[in-house]
N, C-alpha and C positions, 0 to 999 in steps of 0.2 A: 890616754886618760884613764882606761882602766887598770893600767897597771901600776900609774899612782894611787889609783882610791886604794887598790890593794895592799898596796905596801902601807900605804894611812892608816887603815885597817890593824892591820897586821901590827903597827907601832901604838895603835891605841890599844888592843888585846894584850901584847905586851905591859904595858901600863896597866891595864886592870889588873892583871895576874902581881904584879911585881910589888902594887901601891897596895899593903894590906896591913894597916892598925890592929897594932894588939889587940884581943880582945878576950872575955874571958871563955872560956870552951865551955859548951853542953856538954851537958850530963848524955851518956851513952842511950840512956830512957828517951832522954827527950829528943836524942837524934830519932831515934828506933822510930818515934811517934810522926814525926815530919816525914821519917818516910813513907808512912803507912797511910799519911793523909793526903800525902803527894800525890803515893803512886797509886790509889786506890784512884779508878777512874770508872765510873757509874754510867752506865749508858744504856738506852733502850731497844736496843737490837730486835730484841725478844719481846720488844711492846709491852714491856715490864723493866723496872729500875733494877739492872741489875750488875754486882761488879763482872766487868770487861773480861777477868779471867777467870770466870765460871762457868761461862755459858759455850757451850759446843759449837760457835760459830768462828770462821775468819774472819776478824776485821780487826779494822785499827780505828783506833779511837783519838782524835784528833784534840786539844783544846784552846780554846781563844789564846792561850799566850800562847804556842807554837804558832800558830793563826799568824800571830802578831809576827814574832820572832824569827820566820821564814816568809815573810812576804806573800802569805797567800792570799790574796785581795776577792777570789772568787775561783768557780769551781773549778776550773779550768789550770790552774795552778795547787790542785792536790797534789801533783803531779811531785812537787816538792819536798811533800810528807809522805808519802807511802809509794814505796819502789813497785807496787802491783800496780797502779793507777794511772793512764797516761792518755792525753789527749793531744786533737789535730783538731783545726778548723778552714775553711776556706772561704768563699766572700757570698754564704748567705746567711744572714743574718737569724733566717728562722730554722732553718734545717742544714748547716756545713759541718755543723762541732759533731763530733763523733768522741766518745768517754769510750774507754777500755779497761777492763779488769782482765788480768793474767791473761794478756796480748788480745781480748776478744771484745769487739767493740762491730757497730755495725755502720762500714762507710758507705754513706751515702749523702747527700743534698737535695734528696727525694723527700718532699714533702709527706709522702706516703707511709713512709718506714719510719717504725718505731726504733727507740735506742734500745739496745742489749743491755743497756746500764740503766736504769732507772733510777729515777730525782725526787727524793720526798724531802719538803718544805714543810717542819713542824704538823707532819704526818698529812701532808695535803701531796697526790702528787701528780709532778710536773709534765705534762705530755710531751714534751719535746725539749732535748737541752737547751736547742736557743733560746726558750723561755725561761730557763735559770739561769741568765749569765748574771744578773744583778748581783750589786757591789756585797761581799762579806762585811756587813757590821751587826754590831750588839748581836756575834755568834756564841751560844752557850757552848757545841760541841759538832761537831762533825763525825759522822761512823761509816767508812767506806767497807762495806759486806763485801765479801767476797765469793762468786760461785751463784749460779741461780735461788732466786728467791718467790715466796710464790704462798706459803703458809703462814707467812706472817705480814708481809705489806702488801696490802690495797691492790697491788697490782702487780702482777707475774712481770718477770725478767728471767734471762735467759744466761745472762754474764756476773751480774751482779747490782748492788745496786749504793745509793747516797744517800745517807740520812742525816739532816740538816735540820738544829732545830735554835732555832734563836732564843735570846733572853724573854723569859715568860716575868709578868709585873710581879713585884714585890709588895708582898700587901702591908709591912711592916716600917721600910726605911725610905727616906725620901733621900735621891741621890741618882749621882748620872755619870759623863764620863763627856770628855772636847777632846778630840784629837785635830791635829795640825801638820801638814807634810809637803815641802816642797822638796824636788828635785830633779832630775834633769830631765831635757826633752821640758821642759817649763811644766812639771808635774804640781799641781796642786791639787790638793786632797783634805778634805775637813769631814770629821765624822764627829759626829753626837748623840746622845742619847740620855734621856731625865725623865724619873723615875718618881713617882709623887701615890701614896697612899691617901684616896676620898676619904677614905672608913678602914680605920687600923683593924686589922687581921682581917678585913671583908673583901672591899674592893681597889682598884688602883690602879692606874693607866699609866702607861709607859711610852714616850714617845722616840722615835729612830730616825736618823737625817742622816744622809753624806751628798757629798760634790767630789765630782773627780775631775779633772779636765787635766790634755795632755797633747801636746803634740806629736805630729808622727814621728815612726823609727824608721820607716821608709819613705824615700825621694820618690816622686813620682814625676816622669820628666816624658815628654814628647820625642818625636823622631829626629829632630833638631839636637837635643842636647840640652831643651830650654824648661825647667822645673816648673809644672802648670799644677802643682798639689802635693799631698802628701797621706802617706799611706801607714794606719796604727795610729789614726789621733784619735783621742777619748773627749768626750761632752757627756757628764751623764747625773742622772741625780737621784736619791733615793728618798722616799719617806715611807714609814709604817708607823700605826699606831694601834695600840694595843690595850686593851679591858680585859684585866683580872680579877674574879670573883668567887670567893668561895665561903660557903654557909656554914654553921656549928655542927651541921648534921653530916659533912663530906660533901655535901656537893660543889664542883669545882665547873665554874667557866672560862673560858680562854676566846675571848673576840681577837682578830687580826685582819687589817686593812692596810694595804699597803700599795703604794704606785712608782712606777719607774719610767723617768725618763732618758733617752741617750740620740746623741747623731754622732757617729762614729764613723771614721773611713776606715772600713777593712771591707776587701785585703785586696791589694792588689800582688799579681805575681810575677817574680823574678823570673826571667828568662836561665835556663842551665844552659843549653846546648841549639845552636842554630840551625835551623834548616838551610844548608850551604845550596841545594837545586832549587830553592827558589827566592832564598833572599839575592842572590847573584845575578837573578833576573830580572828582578823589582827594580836596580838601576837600569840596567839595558831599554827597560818600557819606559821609563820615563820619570820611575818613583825616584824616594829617597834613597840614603845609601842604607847597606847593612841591613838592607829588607824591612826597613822602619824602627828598628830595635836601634838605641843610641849606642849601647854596651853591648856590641855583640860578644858572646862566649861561645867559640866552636869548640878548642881543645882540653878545657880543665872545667871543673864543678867548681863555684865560686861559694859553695858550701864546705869543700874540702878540708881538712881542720890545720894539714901541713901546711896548705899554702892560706890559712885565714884573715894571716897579718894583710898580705898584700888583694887578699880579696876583700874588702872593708869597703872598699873605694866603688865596687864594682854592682855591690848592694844596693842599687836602686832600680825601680820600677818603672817600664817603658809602659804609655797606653795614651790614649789620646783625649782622657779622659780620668779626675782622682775620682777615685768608689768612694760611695757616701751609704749609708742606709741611717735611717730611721725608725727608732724604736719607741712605743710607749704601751707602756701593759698596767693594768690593777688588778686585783683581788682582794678576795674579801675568804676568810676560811673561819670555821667555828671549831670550837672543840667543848666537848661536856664530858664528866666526870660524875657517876652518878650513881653512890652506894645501892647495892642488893643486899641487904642484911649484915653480917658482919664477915662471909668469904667469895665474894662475890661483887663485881662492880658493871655497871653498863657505860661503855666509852663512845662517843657518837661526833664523829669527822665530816663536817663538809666543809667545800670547796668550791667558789666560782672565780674564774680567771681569764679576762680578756686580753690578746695578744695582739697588737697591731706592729708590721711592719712597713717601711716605703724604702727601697733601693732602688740605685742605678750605675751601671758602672759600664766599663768598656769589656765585650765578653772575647776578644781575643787578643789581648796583653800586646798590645803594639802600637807604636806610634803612629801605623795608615787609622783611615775610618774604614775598618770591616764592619764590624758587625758587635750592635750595642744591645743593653739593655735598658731603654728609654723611664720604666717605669716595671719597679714588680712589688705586688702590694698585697703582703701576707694577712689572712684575719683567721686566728685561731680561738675559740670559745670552749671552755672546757667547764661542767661542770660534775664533782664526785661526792660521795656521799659512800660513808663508810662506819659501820657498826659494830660495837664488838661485846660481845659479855664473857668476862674470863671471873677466875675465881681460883679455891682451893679446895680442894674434899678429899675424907679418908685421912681426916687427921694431919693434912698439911701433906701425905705424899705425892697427892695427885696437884698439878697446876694445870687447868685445861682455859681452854679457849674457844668459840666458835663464833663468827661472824658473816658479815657479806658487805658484798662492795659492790657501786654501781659507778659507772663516766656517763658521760655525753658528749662527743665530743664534734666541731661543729668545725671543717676548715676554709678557707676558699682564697684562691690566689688569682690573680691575674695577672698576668706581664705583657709588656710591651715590647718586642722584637725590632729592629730596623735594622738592614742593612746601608751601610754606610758608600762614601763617592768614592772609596778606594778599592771595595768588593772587584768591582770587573779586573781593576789591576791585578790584583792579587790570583785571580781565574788565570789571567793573561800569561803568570811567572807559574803557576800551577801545571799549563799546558806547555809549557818550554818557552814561550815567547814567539814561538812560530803562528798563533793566531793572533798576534799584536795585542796592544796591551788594554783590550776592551771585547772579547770574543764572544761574552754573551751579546752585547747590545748587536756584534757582526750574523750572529747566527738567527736571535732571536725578536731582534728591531726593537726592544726594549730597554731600559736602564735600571738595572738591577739596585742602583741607588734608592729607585722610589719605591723598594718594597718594604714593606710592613706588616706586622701579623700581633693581633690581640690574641692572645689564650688565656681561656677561663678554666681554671683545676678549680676541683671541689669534692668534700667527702665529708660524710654525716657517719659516725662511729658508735655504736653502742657497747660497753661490754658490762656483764654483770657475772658476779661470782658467789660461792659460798665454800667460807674453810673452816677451820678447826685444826689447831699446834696443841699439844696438849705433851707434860712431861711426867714419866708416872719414876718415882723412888723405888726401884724396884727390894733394896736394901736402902742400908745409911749411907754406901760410898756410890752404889750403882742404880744408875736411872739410865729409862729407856725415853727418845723422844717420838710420836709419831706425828704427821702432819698431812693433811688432806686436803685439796681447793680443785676443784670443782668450774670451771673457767667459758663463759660464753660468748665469742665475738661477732658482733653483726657490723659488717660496713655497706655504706654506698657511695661510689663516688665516680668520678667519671673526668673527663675533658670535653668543652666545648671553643669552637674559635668564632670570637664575636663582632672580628673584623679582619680581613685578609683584602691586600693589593700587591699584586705577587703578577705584574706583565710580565715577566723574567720567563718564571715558570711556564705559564702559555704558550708563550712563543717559542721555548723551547722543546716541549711537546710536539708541536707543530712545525719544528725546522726538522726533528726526527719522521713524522708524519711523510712530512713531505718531500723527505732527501735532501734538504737543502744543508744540513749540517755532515760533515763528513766522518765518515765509520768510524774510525780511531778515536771521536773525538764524541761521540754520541751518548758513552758512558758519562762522560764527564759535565758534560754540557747538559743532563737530565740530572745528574745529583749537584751539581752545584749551581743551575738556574732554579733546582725546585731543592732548594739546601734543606734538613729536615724542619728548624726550627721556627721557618719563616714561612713553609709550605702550604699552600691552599689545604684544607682540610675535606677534602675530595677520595679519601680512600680508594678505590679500586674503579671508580669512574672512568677514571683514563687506561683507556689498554695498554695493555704490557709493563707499564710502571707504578706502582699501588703509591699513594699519597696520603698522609694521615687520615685518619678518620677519627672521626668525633665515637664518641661514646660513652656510655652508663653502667654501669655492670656492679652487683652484689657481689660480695666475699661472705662467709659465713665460715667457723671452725667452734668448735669446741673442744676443750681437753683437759684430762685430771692429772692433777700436778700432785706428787706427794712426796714426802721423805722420812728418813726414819734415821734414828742419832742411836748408840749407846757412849753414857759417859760413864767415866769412872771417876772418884773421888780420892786421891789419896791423901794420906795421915798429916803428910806436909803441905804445904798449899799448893798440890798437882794435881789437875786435871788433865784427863785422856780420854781422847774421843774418837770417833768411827762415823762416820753419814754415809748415806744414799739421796740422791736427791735427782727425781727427776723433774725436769726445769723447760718452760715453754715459754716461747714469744711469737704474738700473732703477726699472722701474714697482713697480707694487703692490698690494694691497688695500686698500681705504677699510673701516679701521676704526671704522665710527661705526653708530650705531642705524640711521639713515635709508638706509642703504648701498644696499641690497635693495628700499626700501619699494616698493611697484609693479609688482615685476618689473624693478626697476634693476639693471645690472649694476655689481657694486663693486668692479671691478678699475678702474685705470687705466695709461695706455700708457707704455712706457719714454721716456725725455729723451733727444734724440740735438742732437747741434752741431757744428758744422763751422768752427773759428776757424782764422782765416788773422793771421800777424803777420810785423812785421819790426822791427827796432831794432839800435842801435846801443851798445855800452860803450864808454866812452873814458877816461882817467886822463891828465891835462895835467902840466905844470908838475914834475918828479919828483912824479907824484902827489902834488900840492897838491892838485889839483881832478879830482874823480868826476863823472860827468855817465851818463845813463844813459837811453836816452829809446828808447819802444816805441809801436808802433800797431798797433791789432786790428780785426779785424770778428770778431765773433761770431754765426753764426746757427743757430737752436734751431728746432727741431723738435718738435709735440709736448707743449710746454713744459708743465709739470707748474704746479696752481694749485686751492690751497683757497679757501673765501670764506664767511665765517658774514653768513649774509644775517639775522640779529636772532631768529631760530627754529631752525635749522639750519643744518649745513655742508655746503657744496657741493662736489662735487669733478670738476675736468673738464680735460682737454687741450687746449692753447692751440695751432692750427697752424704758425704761427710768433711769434717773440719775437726781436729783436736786439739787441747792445750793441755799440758800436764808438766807437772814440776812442784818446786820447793819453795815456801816460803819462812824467811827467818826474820824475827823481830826480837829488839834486845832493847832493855833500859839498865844502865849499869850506876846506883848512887854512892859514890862512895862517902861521902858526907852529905850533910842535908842543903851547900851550898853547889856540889860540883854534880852534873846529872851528865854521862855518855849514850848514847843513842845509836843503835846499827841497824839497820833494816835490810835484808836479801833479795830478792826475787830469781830465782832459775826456773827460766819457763820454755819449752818446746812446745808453742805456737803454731801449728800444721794445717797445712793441705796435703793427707798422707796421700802413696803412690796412686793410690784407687778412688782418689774422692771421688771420680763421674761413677763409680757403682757400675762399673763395666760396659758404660752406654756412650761411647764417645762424645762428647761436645766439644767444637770447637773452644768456645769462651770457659767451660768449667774444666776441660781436658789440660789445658794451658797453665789452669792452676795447680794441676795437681806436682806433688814433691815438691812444693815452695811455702814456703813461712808467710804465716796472714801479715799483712798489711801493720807497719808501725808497731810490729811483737818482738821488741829485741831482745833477746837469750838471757841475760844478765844485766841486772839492773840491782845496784847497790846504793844506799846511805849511809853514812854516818854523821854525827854530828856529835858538840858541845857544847852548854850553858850553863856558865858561870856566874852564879846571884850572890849576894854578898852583902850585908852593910856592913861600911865601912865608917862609922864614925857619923857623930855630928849631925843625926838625924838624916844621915845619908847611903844609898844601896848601890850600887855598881854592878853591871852585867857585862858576859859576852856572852855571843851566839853565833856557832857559826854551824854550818852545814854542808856537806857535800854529796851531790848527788852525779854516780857515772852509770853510764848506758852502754852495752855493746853496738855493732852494728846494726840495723832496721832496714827495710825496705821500707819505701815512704809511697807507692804506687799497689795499684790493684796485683794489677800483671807481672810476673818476672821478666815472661816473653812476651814478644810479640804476637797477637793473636793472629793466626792463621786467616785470608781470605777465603773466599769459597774458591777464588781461581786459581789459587795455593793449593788446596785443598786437591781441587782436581787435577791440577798437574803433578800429586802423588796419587793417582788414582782412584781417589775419593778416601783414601786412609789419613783420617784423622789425626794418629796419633807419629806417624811417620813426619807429617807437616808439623806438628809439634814440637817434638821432636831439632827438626830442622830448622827451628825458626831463630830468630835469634834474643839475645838474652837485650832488655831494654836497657837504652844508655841511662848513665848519672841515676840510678834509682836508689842505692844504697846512700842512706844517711852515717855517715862514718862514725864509730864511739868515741864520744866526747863525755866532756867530765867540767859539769858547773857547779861552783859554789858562791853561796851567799853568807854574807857577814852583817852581823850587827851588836852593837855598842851604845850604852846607855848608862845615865848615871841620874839620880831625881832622890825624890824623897821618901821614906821607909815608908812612910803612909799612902805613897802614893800619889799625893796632891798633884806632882808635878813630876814628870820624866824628859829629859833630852837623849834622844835615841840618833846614830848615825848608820844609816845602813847602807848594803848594795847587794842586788840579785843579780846574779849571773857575772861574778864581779870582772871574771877573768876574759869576758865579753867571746861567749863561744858563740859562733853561728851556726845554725843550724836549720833545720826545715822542716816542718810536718809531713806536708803533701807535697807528691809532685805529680804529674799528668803532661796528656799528650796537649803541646800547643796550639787551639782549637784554627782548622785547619792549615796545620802544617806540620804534615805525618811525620818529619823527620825531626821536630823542634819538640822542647820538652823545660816544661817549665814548672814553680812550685813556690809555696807560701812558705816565709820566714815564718820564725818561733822567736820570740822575745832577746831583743838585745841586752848589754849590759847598763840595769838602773840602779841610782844611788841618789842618797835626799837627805834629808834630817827631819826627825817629826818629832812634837810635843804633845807631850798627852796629861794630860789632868782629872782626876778624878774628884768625884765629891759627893 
C-alpha cells in the first residue's frame, strides 16, 4: 500500500510540474519583493519582534504552512522540520516524552524530573512535555532555540527550548478557517477557528476547535494469538478561546482559555528479542508456549530496515491487556502590554494550568498476568507569573530588559500495583523449573497473586527568579549582548504507601528466617516475593533485607545563569556571532518506591552546561538564498539520567556528558513560485571516556565512551514546494520532504550494567567488570530515511483547498525506545515510532 500512495504521489507531483498555463511573467522587482515578504520571518526569540536572521541566536523558525505541508499535527513531530530536534515516548502519559535538541534530551518517566527542553505556550510555560502534547491548530509560528536558555524565557533550560505561540485575535477582520481530513487507520480530523471583531481596532475574540480520532498502528494480541485491542489509537479534542484588546494609548491585552480532552492507547511495546531460559520453561510448568509472547523474536530485530518488508507482519503487541490513558487539562494564561512612555514598555504573563491524568496498562508486555498497572492517576497544577520591563536608551543603542519570574507547582500521583495469577509461574521458569511452577506459594505458603500495593508520590515546587538580556551597539555594525538570571528552587516531595497486601513478601522473609527455603534460592525468593514495586514499605525493619521506605525530604539549589554574545553586522545582509552561555536545570526528587530503599538518598543534583557557539546568517542574491550555519560545544555537568534496569528505576548523576557539532540551514528561491529547503545536523553526542570524574560507578562507569541515548550523528533534510496559479482562479502545490538519520542507540546503556557479584568476582574493580561485560542486544535503531509528500490544488483566494498527502510514505519502521523486558533480564523490548499515514483534507478559509 505504501508503495502505491508513492508512486500516486509521485504521478501527481509530476502532473503539477508538467500542467503549467502560460502566463504573463513578473517583473524582476516584483519577484525580488515576494522574496523579501516570504522569506522575512519575524519571530520573538528575543521577546522582541524581531527578523529571524538578526538576532544571535540558533533556531529555526517554523510557519503554519510548513506546519501544514509536513504533517506536523503536534510537538512531538518537529522532529520533521528541524534536523536538531527529535523525540521518544513511552506509555506514560504524563512524564515518558522526552524532546532533545543537538542529541540532548532528559530520559526519563520520573515524575520528578524536569525536561532539558522546555515548552512555552504564547509565553506561558509548560512544566512537563506531557502537558503539551495538545493538537497544533490556529499556530501562528513555532521557534525551536537551540542550546540552554535562561535570560530570556521564564524559566532556565539546559538543552534548549520551544516557542509556541498561536493566532492572537484580529481586531479588524471578521474571518476563520474548516479544515477536514480523512485518512487511514480511519483518521478523522476537523479543525476550526473564527475570528469576529466586538469593537473595530479595540476588541475581538477568536475562537479554536479540533477533533482528531484514529485507530491504532499497533495490534495488541494475547498469548493465544487472539487480538484483545489496539495500540496508537487517538480520541482527542481541543478548544481555546481568546479576547483581544487594545486601547488608543498602547495598551494591549491577550485573554486565553483553553481545555483538552483525549483517551488514547499508548503504548504498548514490541517484544525485539526473547528470553530463550525462561520462555522454554514457562511450557515445561504448565504455561503457554513461547513464554506468553504470540510472536516470539529470538534471532533478528523486527526493526531492522533490510529485512522491514517481511517484518510488517511481526509488528504487533503481546500483553494481556490494550494501554489506555486518560487525559484532560485547562488553562487559563493572561498577557498585558502596557506603554512606559515612548522607549519602554511593561509585559506581565500569567499562567494557571490543571493536568489530570488516568492509566492502566499491562506493565510487563506479555501475554501471562504478571504484573499490572490497575490504576495510575497524575494531577499536576501549575501556576506562573512572569514580568517584564524592557525598552531602549542612549538614542536606540542600548535594548535592555529586566524582569522576574515565579511557578508553583503542585504534583501528586498515585498508582495501583497488582501482581497477576501468572507471577508465581513465571518465578517457577525464573528459577529453572526445578522448584515447580509455583515456588513462592511452596516456600512462602502464600499466593503472590493477591498482592497489591497503593503508592502515593507527591511534590510541592517553588521557583522564583530575576534576569536582565540587554543588547548595547557598540558601533553601527558591532553589538555586544549580556544576560544575567539569577534562579531559586525550593521543592518538597516525597513517597507514601497507602495501602499494601504483600503475604508473599512475609512469608518469604520468614522461610529465610527459618531455613525453610534453600540457599541457592534465598536470593531469589527475597527479591522476587518482596519484588520492588509491590513491596511493603517497611524500609530497614526487616533484618538483612532493607524494603522501601516511605519518605519526605527538601531539595533546595540556587544558580546564576548568564551569557554574553558579540555580533557583527555586515554591509550585506550578514550577521556573525560569538556566545557563551552558561545554562542550568534543576535537580530534584526521585519519585519512585525504591527512592529511599536502604537509606538511599532521593534527591538528585541540579544540570549545569557551559555551551560555547559561533555562526553565521547570510541572505545572497536579493534574498534568493538563506544560508545559516552554527557550531557548539556543549558541556554538561552533572548530567541528569534515569535507567529501569528490568525491576527497578535508577536514578543518578552523570559527571560529565558533551554535544558538539555543526548545524546548517538553507532556503534556496529561485523564483517566487519554486522554494528548496536543506537542513544538516552533525552532532557528537557523548559520554566522554572519563564521565564518572575518576570515581568508579557501576551504573555511570558503564556509560562512559558511548553516545547519549537517541543522539544520531547526522541527521539531514531536504525538501521542496511548488505554489503556482495555474489559471482560472486556481493554485496548484507540491510538497515534499525528506528527512534521514544515521544510526542511534535507543536504550540508556550500551552495556550491560555490572552486578555487584560481577563486581567482585573482578576483585571489586569496577571498571575491569565493565569493561567485560557485554554490549546490550538490538539497541541500535539502524539509519533510515522518511519522506512525506503532499499535493494540492483549490482556489487563489483560498476559499477552498483539496490536499492529498502521506507521512512516512515509504512506511519505514522504526523505534524510539528500547529497554530491558520487565523481568526477564535476557528479553528486550521497545516502542514503535509512527507508521506510514496518508488521507486527503479540505480546507477553506473565509
Amino acid at each position: 500500500m505504501a508503495r502505491k500512495f508513492a508512486a500516486y504521489a509521485a504521478g501527481l507531483m509530476a502532473s503539477s510540474v508538467l500542467v503549467q498555463p502560460a502566463m504573463a511573467q513578473e517583473s524582476a522587482e516584483a519577484q525580488a519583493e515576494d522574496r523579501v515578504s516570504d522569506n522575512t520571518i519575524i519571530v520573538t526569540a528575543t521577546r522582541r519582534a524581531e527578523n529571524v536572521q538578526d538576532i544571535p541566536i540558533a533556531v529555526t523558525a517554523v510557519t503554519p504552512e510548513q506546519l501544514d505541508k509536513q504533517g506536523v499535527v503536534n510537538v512531538q513531530n518537529i522532529t520533521q522540520v528541524s534536523p536538531s530536534f527529535s523525540t521518544s515516548s513511552a506509555q506514560i502519559a504524563s512524564g515518558s516524552v522526552v524532546l532533545r535538541i543537538r542529541g540532548v534530551g532528559t530520559t526519563s518517566n520520573n515524575i520528578g524530573f524536569e525536561s532539558a527542553v522546555g515548552i512555552f505556550v504564547d509565553g506561558a510555560y509548560q512544566s512537563r512535555p506531557g502537558v503539551a502534547l495538545s493538537e497544533f491548530v490556529d499556530i501562528e509560528r513555532v521557534e525551536v532555540l537551540r542550546g540552554p536558555q535562561g535570560t530570556l524565557f521564564g524559566r532556565n533550560t539546559s538543552a534548549g527550548a520551544l516557542n509556541i505561540t498561536t493566532n492572537r485575535p484580529d481586531l479588524n477582520e471578521f474571518g476563520g478557517f474548516v479544515n477536514a481530513t480523512y485518512g487511514n487507520f480511519d483518521l478523522i480530523n476537523i479543525q476550526g477557528a473564527i475570528n469576529a471583531p466586538l469593537i473595530e481596532d479595540t476588541l475581538a475574540v477568536r475562537l479554536t476547535g479540533a477533533y482528531r480520532e484514529r485507530d491504532g498502528t499497533v495490534d495488541v494480541i494475547d498469548g493465544t494469538g487472539t487480538q484483545i485491542g489496539e495500540s496508537g489509537t487517538i480520541d482527542q479534542k481541543l478548544f481555546r478561546a481568546q479576547l483581544g484588546y487594545e486601547s488608543e494609548g498602547g495598551l494591549r491585552l491577550r485573554l486565553i482559555g483553553d481545555y483538552s480532552d483525549a483517551s488514547n492507547g499508548c503504548c504498548a511495546a514490541i517484544q525485539l528479542l526473547a528470553d530463550n531460559n525462561i520462555d522454554a520453561v514457562i511450557p515445561a510448568l504448565g504455561g503457554p508456549a513461547n513464554g506468553g509472547f504470540a510472536n516470539p523474536v529470538v534471532a533478528r530485530d523486527p526493526f531492522d530496515q533490510s529485512t522491514a518488508e517481511a517484518a510488517l507482519d511481526t509488528l504487533t503487541a503481546t500483553a494481556s491487556r490494550p494501554p489506555l490513558a486518560d487525559v484532560e487539562q485547562w488553562g487559563i494564561t493572561g498577557e498585558l502590554e502596557f506603554p512606559l512612555g515612548d522607549n519602554a514598555d511593561l509585559i506581565l504573563i500569567g499562567s494557571y494550568r490543571d493536568f489530570s491524568s488516568s492509566e492502566n496498562y499491562d506493565l510487563d508486555f506479555s501475554g501471562l498476568d504478571i504484573f499490572d498497572v490497575d490504576r495510575l492517576d497524575t494531577d499536576i497544577q501549575t501556576f506562573t507569573a512572569e514580568a517584564r520591563i524592557q525598552g531602549d536608551a542612549l538614542d536606540g543603542r542600548l535594548s535592555w530588559m529586566v524582569g522576574g519570574f515565579y511557578s508553583d507547582e503542585q504534583i501528586n500521583a498515585d498508582i495501583d500495583f497488582a501482581l497477576g495469577a501468572d507471577y508465581d509461574l513465571l518465578v517457577g521458569a525464573i528459577f529453572g523449573g526445578a522448584a515447580g511452577p509455583a515456588p513462592l506459594q511452596l516456600f512462602t505458603g502464600a499466593d503472590p497473586a493477591l498482592t497489591t500495593a497503593t503508592n502515593r508520590y507527591f511534590q510541592s515546587a517553588e521557583s522564583w527568579s530575576i534576569f536582565t538580556h540587554n543588547v548595547f551597539d557598540i558601533t553601527d555594525s558591532l553589538s555586544l549582548t549580556v544576560g544575567l538570571r539569577y534562579s531559586d528552587e525550593t521543592k518538597t516531595g516525597g513517597f507514601e504507601q497507602t495501602e499494601s497486601t504483600n503475604p508473599a513478601c512475609t512469608g518469604a522473609v520468614a522461610g529465610v528466617v527459618n531455613g525453610t527455603t534453600p540457599a541457592p534460592l534465598i536470593g531469589g525468593t527475597l527479591g522476587l516475593g518482596c519484588f520492588a514495586f509491590v513491596a511493603p514499605a517497611l524500609g530497614d525493619a526487616v533484618p538483612f533485607f532493607p524494603l522501601p521506605a516511605e519518605f519526605e525530604v527538601p531539595f533546595s539549589d540556587n544558580e546564576l545563569i548568564y551569557t554574553g554574545k558579540l555580533t557583527y553586522q555586515f554591509d550585506a545582509p550578514v550577521t556573525a556571532y560569538a556566545s557563551f552561555t552558561h545554562g542550568y536545570k534543576a535537580g530534584g526528587i526521585n519519585l519512585d518506591i525504591t527512592a529511599a530503599t536502604g537509606g538511599a538518598d532521593p534527591t538528585f543534583l541540579s544540570e549545569e552546561v557551559d555551551a560555547y557557539e559561533v555562526g553565521v546568517k547570510a541572505q545572497f542574491l536579493d534574498d534568493a538564498v538563506t544560508l545559516n550555519v552554527a557550531g557548539f560545544i556543549e558541556e554538561f555537568s552533572n548530567f541528569q539520567v534515569l535507567e529501569f534496569t528490568g525491576a527497578q528505576f535508577t536514578t543518578f548523576n552523570v559527571n560529565r556528558a558533551i554535544s558538539s557539532g555543526v548545524e546548517i540551514e538553507s532556503v534556496i528561491r529561485p523564483t517566487a513560485d519554486l522554494t528548496f529547503n536543506a537542513g544538516l545536523t552533525v552532532t557528537d553526542a557523548r559520554y566522554p571516556d572519563d564521565c564518572d570524574g575518576g570515581v568508579p560507578n557501576a551504573n555511570v562507569t558503564t556509560l562512559c565512551g558511548n553516545t547519549l541515548t537517541n543522539a544520531p550523528s547526522i541527521v539531514a533534510i531536504a525538501g521542496v514546494n511548488y505554489d503556482k496559479d495555474i489559471g482560472s482562479n486556481l493554485r496548484g502545490f507540491f510538497s515534499g520532504q525528506v528527512r534521514t538519520e544515521s544510526d542511534r542507540r535507543t536504550s540508556t546503556q550500551a552495556r550491560s550494567v555490572p552486578s555487584a557479584a560481577t563486581i567482585a568476582s573482578f576483585g571489586g574493580d569496577i571498571q575491569a567488570a565493565v569493561d567485560a561485560a557485554p554490549l546490550v542486544p538490538f539497541d541500535v535503531q539502524d539509519s533510515n530515511t522518511k519522506v512525506n509528500l503532499r499535493v494540492g490544488i483549490g482556489a487563489q483566494d483560498e476559499s477552498w483547498t483539496l490536499e492529498l498527502w502521506g507521512v512516512n510514505v515509504t512506511d519505514q519502521i522504526t523505534r524510539g525506545v528500547t529497554f530491558n523486558t520487565v523481568l526477564r533480564g535476557g528479553s528486550r523490548s521497545a516502542f514503535a515510532q509512527e507508521p506510514a499515514t496518508y488521507g486527503v483534507t479540505v480546507r477553506s478559509k473565509f
